[in-house]
GUDREN-957769 format. One record per atom (N, C-alpha, C, CB): residue in one letter; z, x, y. Coordinates in steps of 0.05 Angstrom, whole numbers, plus 5000, padded with zeros to 4 digits. Each point is the difference from the previous one (the first is absolute). Glycine has a CB too. Layout:
# residues N
AZXY...
# end
This chain:
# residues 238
X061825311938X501949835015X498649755010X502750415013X498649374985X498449765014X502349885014X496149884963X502549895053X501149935025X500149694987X498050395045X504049384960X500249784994X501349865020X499550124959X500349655055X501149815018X500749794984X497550135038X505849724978X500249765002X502149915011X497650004970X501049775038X502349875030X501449724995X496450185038X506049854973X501249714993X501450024969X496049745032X505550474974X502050054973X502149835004X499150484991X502349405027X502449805016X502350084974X496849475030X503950764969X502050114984X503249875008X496550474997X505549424992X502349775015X502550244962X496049145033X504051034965X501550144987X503349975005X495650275000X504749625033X502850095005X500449715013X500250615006X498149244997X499149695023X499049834983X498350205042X502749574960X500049804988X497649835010X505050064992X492749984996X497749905014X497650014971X501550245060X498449594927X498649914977X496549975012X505249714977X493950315010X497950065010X497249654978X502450795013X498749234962X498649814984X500549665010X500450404960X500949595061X499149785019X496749995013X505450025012X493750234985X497350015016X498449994987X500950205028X499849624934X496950054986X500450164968X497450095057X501249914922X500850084983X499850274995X499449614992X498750505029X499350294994X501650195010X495949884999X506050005016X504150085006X501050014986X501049855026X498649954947X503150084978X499750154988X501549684991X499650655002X501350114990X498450245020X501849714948X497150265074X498150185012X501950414994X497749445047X504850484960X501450264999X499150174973X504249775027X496249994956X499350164971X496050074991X505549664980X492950185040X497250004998X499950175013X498449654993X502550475041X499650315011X501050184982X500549905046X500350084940X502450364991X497949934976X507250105015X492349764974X498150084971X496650035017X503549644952X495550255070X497550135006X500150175014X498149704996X504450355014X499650305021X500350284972X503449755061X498350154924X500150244974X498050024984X504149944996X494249875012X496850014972X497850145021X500449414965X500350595059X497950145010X499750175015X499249754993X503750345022X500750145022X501750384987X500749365033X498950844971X500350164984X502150255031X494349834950X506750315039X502450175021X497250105021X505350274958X492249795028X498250115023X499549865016X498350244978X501749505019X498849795018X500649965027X499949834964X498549995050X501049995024X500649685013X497550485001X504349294999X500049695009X499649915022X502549964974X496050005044X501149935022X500049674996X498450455031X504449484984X501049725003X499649905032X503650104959X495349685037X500049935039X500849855010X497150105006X506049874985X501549865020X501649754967X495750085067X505849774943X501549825003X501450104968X497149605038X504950634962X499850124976X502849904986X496850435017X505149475007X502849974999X500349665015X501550635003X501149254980X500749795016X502150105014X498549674973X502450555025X502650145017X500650005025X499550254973X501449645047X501150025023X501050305009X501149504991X499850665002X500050215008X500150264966X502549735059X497950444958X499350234983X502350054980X497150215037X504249694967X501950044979X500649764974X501950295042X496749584971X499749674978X497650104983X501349535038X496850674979X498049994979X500150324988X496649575025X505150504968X500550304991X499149994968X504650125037X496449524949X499850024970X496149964993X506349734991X493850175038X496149974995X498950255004X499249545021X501350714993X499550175011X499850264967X502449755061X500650174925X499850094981X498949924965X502950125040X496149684972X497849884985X498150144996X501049665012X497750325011X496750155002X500450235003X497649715021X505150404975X499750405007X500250034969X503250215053X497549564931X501250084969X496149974988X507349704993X491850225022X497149974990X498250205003X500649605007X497150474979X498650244999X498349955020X500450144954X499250095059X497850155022X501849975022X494849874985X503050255036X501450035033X499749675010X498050605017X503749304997X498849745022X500650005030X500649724963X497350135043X499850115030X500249625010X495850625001X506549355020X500649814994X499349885029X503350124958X494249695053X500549845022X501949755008X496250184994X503349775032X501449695011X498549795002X502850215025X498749544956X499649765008X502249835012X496950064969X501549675031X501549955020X503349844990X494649995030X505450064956X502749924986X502050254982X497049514996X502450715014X501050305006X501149965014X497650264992X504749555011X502650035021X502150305005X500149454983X499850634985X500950234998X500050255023X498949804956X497950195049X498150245010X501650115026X495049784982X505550355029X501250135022X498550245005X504349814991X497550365021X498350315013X498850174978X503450055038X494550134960X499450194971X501950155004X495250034990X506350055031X502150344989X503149764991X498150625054X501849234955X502949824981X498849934973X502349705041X495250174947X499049954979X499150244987X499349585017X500650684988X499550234990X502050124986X497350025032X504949964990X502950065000X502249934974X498649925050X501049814948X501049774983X498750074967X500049595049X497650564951X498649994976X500750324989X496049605015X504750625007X500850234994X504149974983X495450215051X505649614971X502949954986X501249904981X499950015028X497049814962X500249794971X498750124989X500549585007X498450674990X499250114981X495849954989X506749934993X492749825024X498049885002X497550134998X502749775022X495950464963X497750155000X497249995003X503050084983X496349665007X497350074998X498349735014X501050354952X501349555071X498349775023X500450215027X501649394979X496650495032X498850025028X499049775011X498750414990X500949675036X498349785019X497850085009X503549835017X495049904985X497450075015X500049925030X497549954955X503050135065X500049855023X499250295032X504549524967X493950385037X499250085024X498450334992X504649665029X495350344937X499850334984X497849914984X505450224993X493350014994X497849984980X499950194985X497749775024X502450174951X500350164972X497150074986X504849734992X495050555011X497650094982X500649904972X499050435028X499249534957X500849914971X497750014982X503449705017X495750534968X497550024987X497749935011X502449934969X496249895036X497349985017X500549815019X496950094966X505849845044X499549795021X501650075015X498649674982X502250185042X502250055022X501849764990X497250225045X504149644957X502349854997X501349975033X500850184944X498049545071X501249975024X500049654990X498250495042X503449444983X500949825000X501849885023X499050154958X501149505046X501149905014X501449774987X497250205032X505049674986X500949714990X498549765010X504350194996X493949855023X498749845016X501449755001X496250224992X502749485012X501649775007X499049754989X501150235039X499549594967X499549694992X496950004999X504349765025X494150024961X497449964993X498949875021X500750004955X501049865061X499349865024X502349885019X495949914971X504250055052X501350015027X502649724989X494750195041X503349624944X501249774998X502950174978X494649565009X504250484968X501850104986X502750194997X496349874994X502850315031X502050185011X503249825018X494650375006X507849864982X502449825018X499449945032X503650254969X497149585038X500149845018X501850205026X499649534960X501850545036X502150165018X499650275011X502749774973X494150405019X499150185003X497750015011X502350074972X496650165050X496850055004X498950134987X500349965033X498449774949X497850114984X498450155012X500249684978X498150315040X498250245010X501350295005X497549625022X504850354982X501550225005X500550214968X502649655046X498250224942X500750084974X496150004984X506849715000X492350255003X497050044981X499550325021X497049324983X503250715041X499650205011X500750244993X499749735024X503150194973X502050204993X499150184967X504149625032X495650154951X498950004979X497350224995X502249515003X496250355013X497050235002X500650295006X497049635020X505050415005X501350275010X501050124973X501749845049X499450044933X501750104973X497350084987X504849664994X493450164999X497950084985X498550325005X499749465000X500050525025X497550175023X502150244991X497449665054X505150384953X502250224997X499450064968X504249835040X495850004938X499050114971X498350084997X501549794985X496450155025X497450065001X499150195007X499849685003X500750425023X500050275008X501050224994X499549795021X503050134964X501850214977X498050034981X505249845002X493650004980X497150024981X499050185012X498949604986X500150345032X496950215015X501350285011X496849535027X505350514969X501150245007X500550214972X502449735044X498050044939X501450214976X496850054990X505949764980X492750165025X496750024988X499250275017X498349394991X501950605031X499850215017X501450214999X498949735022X503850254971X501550284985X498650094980X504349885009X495449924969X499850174968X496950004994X505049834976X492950065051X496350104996X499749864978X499150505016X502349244979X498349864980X499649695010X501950314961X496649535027X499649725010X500949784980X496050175027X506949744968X501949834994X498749725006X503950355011X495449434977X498949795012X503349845006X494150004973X506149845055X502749975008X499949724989X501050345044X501249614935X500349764990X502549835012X497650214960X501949485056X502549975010X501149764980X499050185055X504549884949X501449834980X501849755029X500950514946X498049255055X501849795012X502149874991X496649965015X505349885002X501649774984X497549735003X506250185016X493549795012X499249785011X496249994993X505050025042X494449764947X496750094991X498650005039X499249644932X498750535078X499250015017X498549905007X501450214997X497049674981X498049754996X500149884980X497450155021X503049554982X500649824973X498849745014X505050234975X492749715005X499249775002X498449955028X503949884967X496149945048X498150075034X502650075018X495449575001X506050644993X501750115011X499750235005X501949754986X497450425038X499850235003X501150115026X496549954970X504850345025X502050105017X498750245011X504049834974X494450125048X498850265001X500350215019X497549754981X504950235033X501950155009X499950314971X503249455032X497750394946X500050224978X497650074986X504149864994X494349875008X496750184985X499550165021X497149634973X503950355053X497850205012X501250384998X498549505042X503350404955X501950284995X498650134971X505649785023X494750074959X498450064969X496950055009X503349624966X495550275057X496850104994X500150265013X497249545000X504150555022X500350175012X500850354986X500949535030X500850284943X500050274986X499150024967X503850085037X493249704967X498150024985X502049864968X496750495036X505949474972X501249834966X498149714984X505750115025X493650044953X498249714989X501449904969X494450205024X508849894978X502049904982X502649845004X498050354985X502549465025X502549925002X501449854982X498750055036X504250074956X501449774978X501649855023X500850304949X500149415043X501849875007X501849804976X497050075045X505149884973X501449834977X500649675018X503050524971X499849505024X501549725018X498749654995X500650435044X497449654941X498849704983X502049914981X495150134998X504649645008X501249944963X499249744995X504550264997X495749694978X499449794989X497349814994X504050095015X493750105000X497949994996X498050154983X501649845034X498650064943X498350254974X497349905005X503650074953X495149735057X497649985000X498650065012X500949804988X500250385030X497950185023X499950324992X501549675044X496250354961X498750204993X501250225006X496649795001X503450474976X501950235015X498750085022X501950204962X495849865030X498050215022X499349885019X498150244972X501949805054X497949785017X498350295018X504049405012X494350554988X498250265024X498649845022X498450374960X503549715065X498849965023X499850175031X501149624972X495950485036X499250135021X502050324988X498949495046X499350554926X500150204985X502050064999X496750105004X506249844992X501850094987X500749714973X501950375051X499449834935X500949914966X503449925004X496150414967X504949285036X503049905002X500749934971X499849805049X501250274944X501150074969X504049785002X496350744994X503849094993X502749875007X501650084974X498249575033X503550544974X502350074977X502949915001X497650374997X502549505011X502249864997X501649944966X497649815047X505550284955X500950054968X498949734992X504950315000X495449415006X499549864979X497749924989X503449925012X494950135008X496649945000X500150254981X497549775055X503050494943X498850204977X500849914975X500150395026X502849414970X502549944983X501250304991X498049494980X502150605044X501750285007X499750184975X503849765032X493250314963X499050194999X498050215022X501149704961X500750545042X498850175024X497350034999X503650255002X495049695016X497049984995X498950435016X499349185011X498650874974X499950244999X497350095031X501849994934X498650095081X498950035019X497850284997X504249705022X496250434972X497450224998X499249984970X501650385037
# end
C-alpha cells in the first residue's frame, strides 16, 4: 500500500469557475488528474489532499466534486484550505457523505491516521505573511488557533504510536506552506520540533514552477505539492 498527496485540486463540477484563466497547466487539468491519479494511485492506496479541494460554497454544490474523488481509487483523507467554503462541522460533513452514499473520503482535522510507516497529521495553517492575510481578521489570533489544531494532530500521532508499541515517523500534510521563502511561522515550527516531524507537505502555491520542490530548513524537509506545480500528478510520499 502507498500513501500519495496532493493539494489544490479546485474541483468547480457543479460551479462555474474555470480554472485555465490561471495559466496553461489548467487547461484540461480535470482530464490531467483522472488520467494521473489512475496511472498511479491503486484501491490500496492512501491520498491525502490539503485543502482547497472544491470551489463549492456549501456542501451540496460540491456533492458532484465529492463524487468525483470517491469514483477514484484508494482511501482520501481530505484537509482545509482556505477556499473550502464548503467545510463546516465533521459530524454534518460525515453525515452528508454517509447519505450520498460517499465512501472512501475522510477528514484530517484535529485527528491522525496511522498509515504504513507514518502518522498522517495535519493542519490548514494560514497566510505566508501578516501583510498577505485578510484584512478583517486577527491574524495572530487565527495562526494560534492554527498551531492548537496542529499540537491536537500531533499528539493523536504520539498516542496511536503509544497504543500499537511502534514508532510511525509523524508526517504533517498543510494547506498554507509554514515556511516559504524568508518567511517563517514559528508558532507552527515550534509545534513540528516539539514532536520531532522532519517531513512536511504543503500546497496553496501556484504559478511558480521555478522553485524548488524540496527546501530543508532547521532540519525539517517542506515538500510543495500543489495540483498544478505537480501538473496534477499525485506525488508519492513514502
Amino acid at each position: 500500500m502507498a500513501i500519495y498527496t496532493i493539494a489544490d485540486t479546485h474541483l468547480s463540477l457543479a460551479v462555474d469557475k474555470p480554472m485555465d484563466i490561471f495559466g496553461s497547466r489548467w487547461e484540461n487539468y480535470l482530464e490531467k488528474l483522472t488520467n494521473g491519479w489512475n496511472s498511479t494511485v491503486t484501491d490500496e492506496d492512501t491520498v491525502v489532499i490539503p485543502g482547497d479541494i472544491s470551489w463549492a460554497m456549501n456542501l451540496q454544490d460540491a456533492l458532484e466534486d465529492f463524487r468525483f474523488l470517491d469514483s477514484l481509487p484508494g482511501k482520501k483523507l481530505l484537509g482545509k484550505g482556505n477556499h473550502d467554503y464548503w467545510w463546516t462541522s465533521l459530524t454534518r460533513m460525515k453525515t452528508f457523505f454517509e447519505e450520498n452514499g460517499i465512501s472512501t473520503l475522510d477528514f484530517l482535522y484535529n485527528n491522525a491516521y496511522a498509515c504504513e510507516d507514518i502518522n498522517i497529521c495535519g493542519c490548514r495553517g494560514w497566510y505566508v505573511d501578516k501583510n498577505n492575510s485578510p484584512k478583517n481578521i486577527d491574524y495572530n489570533k487565527i495562526v494560534l488557533r492554527e498551531a492548537a489544531r496542529l499540537e491536537l494532530s500531533l499528539s493523536a500521532a504520539d498516542r496511536l504510536n503509544e497504543e500499537t508499541g511502534e514508532n510511525r515517523e509523524n508526517v504533517v500534510f498543510m494547506h498554507f506552506p509554514p515556511l516559504f521563502i524568508n518567511y517563517k511561522c514559528e508558532e507552527l515550527l515550534d509545534v513540528m520540533h516539539r514532536h520531532d516531524v522532519k517531513l512536511c507537505f504543503y500546497g496553496h502555491i501556484h504559478g511558480q514552477y521555478d522553485l524548488a520542490q524540496v527546501t530543508e530548513e532547521e532540519g525539517i524537509e517542506f515538500v510543495l505539492i500543489s495540483g498544478d506545480y505537480l501538473d496534477f500528478l499525485p506525488q508519492r510520499v513514502n
